[in-house]
C-alpha positions as MATLAB code, in Angstrom:
seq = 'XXXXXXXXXXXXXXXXXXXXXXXXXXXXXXXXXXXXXXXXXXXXXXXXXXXXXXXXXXXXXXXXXXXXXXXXXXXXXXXXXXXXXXXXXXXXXXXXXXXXXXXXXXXXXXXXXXXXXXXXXXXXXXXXXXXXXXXXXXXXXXXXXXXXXXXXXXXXXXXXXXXXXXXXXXXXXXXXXXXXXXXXXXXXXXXXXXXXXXXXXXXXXXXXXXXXXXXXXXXXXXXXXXXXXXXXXXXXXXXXXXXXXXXXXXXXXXXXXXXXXXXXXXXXXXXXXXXXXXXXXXXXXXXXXXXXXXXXXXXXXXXXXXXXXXXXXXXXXXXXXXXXXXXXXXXXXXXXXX';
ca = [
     188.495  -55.517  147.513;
     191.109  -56.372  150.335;
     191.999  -54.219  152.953;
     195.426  -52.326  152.682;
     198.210  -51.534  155.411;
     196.859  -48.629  156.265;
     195.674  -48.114  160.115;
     192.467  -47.180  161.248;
     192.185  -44.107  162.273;
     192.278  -43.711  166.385;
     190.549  -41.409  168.344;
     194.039  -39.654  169.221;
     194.856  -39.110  165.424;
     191.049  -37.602  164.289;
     191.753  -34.941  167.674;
     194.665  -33.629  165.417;
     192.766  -32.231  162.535;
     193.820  -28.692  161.899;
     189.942  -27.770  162.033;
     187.070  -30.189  162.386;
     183.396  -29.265  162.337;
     180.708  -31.137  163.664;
     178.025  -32.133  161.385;
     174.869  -34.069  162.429;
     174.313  -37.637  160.605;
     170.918  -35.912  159.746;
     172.315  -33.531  157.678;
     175.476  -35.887  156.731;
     173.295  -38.792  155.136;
     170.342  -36.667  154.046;
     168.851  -36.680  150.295;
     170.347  -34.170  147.702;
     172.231  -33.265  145.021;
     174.773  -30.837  145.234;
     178.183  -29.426  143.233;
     181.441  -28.957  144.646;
     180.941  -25.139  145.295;
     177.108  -25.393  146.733;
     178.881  -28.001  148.980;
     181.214  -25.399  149.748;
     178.556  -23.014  150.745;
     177.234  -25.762  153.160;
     180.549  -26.183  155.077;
     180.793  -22.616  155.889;
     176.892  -23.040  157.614;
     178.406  -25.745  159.280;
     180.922  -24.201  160.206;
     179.117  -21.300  161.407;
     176.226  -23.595  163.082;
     178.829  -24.928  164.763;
     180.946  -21.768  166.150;
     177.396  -20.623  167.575;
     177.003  -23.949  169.492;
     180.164  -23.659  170.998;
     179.343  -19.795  171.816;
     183.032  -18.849  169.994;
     182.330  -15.107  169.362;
     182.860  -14.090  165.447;
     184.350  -10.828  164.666;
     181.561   -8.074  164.210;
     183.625   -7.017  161.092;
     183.589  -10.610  159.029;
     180.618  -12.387  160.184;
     176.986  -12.074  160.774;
     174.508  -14.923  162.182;
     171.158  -12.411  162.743;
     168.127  -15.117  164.269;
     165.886  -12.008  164.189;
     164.123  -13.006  160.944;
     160.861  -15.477  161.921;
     161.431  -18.599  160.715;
     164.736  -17.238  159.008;
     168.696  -17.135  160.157;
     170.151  -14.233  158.172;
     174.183  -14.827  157.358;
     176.953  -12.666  155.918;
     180.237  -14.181  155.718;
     183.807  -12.921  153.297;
     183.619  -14.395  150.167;
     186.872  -15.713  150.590;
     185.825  -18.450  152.750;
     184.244  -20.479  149.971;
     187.256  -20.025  147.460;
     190.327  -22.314  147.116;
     193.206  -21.423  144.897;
     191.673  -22.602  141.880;
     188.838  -19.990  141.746;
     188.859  -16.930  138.894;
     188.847  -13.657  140.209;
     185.317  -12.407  139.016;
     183.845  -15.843  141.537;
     181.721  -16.175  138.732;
     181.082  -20.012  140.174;
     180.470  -19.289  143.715;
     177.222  -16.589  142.291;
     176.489  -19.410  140.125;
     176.377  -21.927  143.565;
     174.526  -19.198  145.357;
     171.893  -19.083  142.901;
     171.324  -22.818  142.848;
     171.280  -23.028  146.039;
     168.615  -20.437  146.036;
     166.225  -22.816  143.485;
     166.962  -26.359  145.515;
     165.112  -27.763  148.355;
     166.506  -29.584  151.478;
     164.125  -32.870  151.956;
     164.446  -34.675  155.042;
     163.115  -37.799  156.364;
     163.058  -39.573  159.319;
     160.880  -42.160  160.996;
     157.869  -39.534  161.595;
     158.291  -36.821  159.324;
     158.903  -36.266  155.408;
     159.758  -32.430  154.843;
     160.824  -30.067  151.803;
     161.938  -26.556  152.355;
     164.835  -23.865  150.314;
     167.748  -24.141  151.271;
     168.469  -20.168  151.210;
     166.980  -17.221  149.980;
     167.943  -13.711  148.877;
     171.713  -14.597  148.052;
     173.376  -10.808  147.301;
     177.627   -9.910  147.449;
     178.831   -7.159  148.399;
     180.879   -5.987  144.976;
     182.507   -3.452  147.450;
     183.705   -5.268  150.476;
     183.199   -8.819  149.065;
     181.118   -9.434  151.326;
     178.112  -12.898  150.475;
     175.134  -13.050  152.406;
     171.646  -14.570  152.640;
     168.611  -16.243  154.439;
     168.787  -19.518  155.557;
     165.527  -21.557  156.666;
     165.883  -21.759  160.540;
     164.768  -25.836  159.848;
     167.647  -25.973  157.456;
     169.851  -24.380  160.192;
     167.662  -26.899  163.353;
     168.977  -29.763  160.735;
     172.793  -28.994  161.115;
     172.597  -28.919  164.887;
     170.222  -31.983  165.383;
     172.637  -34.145  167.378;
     170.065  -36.753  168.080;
     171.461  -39.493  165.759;
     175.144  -39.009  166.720;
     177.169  -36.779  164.704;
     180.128  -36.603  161.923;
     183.673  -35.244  162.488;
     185.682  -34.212  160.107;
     188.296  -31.555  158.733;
     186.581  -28.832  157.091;
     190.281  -28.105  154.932;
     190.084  -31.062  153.677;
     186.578  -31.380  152.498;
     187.280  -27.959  150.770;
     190.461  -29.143  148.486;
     188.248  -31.935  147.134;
     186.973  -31.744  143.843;
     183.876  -34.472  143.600;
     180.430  -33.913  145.537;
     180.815  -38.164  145.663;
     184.806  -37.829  147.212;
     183.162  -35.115  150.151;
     179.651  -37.365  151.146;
     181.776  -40.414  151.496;
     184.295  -38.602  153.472;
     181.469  -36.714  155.547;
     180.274  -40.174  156.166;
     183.595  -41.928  156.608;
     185.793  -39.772  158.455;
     184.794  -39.939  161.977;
     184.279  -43.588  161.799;
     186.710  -46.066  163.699;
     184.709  -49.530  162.578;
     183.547  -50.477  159.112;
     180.487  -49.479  157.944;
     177.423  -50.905  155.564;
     175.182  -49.116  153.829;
     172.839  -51.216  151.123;
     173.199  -50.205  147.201;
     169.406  -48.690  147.597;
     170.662  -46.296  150.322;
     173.671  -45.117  149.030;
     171.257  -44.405  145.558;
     169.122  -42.200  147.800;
     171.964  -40.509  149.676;
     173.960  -39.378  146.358;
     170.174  -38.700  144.651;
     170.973  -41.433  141.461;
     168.149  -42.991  141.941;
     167.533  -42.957  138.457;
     171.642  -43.303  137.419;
     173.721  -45.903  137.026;
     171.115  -48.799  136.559;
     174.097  -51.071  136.985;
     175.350  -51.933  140.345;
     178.945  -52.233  138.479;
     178.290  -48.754  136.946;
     177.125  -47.464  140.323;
     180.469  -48.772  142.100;
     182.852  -47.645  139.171;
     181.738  -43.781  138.729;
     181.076  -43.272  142.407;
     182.503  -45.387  144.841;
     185.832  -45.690  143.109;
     185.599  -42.416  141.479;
     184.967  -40.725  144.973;
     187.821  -43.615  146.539;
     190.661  -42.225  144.042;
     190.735  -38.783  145.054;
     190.312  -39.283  148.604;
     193.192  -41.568  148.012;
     195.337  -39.084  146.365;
     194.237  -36.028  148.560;
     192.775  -36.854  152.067;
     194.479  -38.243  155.368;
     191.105  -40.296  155.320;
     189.837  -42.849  152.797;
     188.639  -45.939  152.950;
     188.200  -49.706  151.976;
     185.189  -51.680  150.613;
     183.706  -55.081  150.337;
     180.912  -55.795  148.257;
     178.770  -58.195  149.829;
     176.085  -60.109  147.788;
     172.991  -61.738  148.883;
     172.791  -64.611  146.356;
     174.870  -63.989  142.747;
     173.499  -59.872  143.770;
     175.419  -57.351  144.993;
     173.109  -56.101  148.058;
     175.467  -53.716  150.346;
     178.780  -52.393  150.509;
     180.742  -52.751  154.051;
     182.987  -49.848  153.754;
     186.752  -49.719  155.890;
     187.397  -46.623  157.228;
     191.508  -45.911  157.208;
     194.235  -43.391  157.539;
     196.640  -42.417  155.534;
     200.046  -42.292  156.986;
     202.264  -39.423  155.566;
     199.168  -37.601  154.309;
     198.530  -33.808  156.315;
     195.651  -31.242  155.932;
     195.946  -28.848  153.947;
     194.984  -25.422  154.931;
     192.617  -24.126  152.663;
     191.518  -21.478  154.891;
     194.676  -20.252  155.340;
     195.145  -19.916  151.787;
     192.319  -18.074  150.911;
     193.147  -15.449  153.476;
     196.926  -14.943  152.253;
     195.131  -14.606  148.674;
     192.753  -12.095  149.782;
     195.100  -10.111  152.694;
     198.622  -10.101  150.681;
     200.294   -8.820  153.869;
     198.460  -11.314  155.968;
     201.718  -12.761  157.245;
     202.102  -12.439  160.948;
     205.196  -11.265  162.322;
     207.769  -13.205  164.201;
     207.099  -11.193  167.358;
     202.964  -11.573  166.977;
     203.130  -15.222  166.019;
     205.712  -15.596  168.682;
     202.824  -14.053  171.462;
     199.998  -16.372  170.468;
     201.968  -19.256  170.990;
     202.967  -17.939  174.246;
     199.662  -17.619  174.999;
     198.745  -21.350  173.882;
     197.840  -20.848  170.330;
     198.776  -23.733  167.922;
     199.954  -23.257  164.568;
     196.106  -25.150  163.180;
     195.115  -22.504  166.319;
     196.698  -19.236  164.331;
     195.701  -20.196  161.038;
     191.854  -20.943  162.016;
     191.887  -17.921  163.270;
     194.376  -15.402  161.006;
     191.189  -13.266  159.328;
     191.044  -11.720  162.787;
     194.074  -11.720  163.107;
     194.521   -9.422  159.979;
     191.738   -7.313  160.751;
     193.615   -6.795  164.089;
     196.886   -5.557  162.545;
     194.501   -3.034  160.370;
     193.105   -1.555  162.941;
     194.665   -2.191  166.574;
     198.271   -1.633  167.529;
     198.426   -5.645  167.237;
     201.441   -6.270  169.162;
     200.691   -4.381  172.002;
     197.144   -4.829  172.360;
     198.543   -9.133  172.206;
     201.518   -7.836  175.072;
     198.853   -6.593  177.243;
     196.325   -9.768  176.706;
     199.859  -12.675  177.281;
     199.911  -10.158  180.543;
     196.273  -10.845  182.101;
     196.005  -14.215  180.473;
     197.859  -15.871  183.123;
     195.276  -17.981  185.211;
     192.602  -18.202  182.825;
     190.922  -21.966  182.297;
     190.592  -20.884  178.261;
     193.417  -18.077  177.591;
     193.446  -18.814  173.821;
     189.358  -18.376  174.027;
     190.087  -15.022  176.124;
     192.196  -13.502  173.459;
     189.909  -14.359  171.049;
     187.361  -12.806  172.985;
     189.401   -9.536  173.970;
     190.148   -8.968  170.666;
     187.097   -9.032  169.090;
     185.425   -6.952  171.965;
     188.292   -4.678  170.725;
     187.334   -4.126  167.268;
     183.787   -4.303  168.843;
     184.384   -0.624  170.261;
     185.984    0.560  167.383;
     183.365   -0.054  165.062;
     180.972    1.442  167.501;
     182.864    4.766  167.529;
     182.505    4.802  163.737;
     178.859    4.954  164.205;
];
């Protein structure tokens, strides 16, 4: 298949994304079979993995990482952040992700090592607070910060609004790439787990490649071209063109979900007015808005954000500061509770 008109994506234009994670090829190109929502489950331990790396301090009130378990990474997390707007209100599918989850196994392989381990254990929400949490295998969460064969980057809020598992591994694999890209039939089998599906290369090409290359097409700044290349009258390998999609913006599925669960999550002219004062971006405000909220419920928000524009004058990281004043805030005040 010829290439199209559209560019390849530059280093500039992939810096834009409202909100990229970082995901390790390891994990990106390992062996397994997920849905849409157990994907969606992964991208929030990315997600999380990631926030840890950076040291970005999570609000007490939303968000627990706990590495006191042996051999075990406890998390708690809103149940929010795996929903789009699609979702029923009972989240009937993400307990039905959660306990699949719970019954599949993460194999890895590299050049010295073939492992199998759970994914997570002991998934339980909250009915009350709506609240998910559960234990994660400290190797699963080793895998998702194992930088030592590069990494992926790519926008978490658009990974969510996709609807295929096949449209989010090809643009986990895809998106940070600026050259094309080859990957034999035989690997590609192994990395979507249809090893034993779509005997025919044409089959293979129609149901997954295109399938995954349509809604990318329709949905994602990022898609992609591909060549089949043969070796004799065979198709061996696919060389696959990474490109961008003029016109095409994230959407801001995190965002949403928080509207949809805070109704009044709307920031004021005055408070949204503050944070970009302070340096904030509107992908900056959104990313983080569920602290945000919590702030208004519990802090005299525009103050407290008067008094932090104030001292943040002369600070390498003020966004990062406010972030971090804030959430010391609510810090105390859930202490005082106790």
């Amino acid at each position: 298949m010829a290439r199209n008109s559209h560019h390849k994506i530059s280093v500039e234009e992939r810096e834009r994304a409202s909100r990229e994670v970082v995901q390790s090829y390891i994990a990106t190109t390992a062996m397994y079979d997920f849905n849409v929502y157990e994907k969606r489950v992964l991208y929030n331990l990315v997600k999380l993995a990631q926030s840890q790396l950076e040291g970005v301090r999570l609000s007490e009130n939303l968000f627990r990482i706990d590495h006191s378990l042996k051999g075990f990474v406890l998390i708690e997390l809103p149940i929010s952040y795996f929903l789009t707007d699609s979702e029923d209100k009972n989240h009937v599918r993400i307990k039905e992700a959660l306990k699949s989850l719970h019954q599949k196994t993460f194999t890895y392989k590299d050049e010295e090592v073939w492992e199998c381990f759970s994914i997570i254990a002991n998934p339980k929400i909250q009915l009350r607070s709506s609240k998910v949490s559960f234990i994660v295998n400290s190797k699963v969460w080793d895998v998702l910060l194992d930088f030592s064969r590069g990494f992926a980057r790519y926008d978490i809020n658009v990974a969510f609004t996709l609807e295929s598992a096949y449209s989010m591994r090809f643009y986990e694999m895809l998106a940070s790439q600026t050259e094309p890209i080859t990957y034999s039939i035989d690997t590609l089998r192994k990395i979507f787990n249809l090893e034993d599906k779509y005997a025919l290369t044409k089959d293979f090409i129609k149901y997954v490649v295109e399938a995954a290359k349509g809604e990318l097409d329709r949905k994602s700044p990022v898609t992609f071209e591909y060549t089949p290349v043969k070796e004799g009258r065979r198709i061996d390998r696919i060389m696959f063109f990474p490109v961008r999609q003029s016109g095409k913006e994230a959407p801001d599925a995190f965002y949403r979900s928080a509207l949809r669960k805070y109704p009044s999550a709307a920031l004021s002219r005055e408070e949204r007015q503050i944070l970009t004062d302070i340096g904030f971006t509107d992908s900056g405000i959104k990313n983080n808005l569920a602290l945000f909220v919590e702030c208004q419920k519990q802090l005299d928000f525009l103050y407290e954000l008067a008094m932090i524009k104030a001292k943040s004058r002369g600070k390498r990281n003020p966004c990062g500061w406010c972030i971090n004043s804030l959430v010391g805030k609510l810090s105390d005040i859930s202490k005082k509770k106790l």
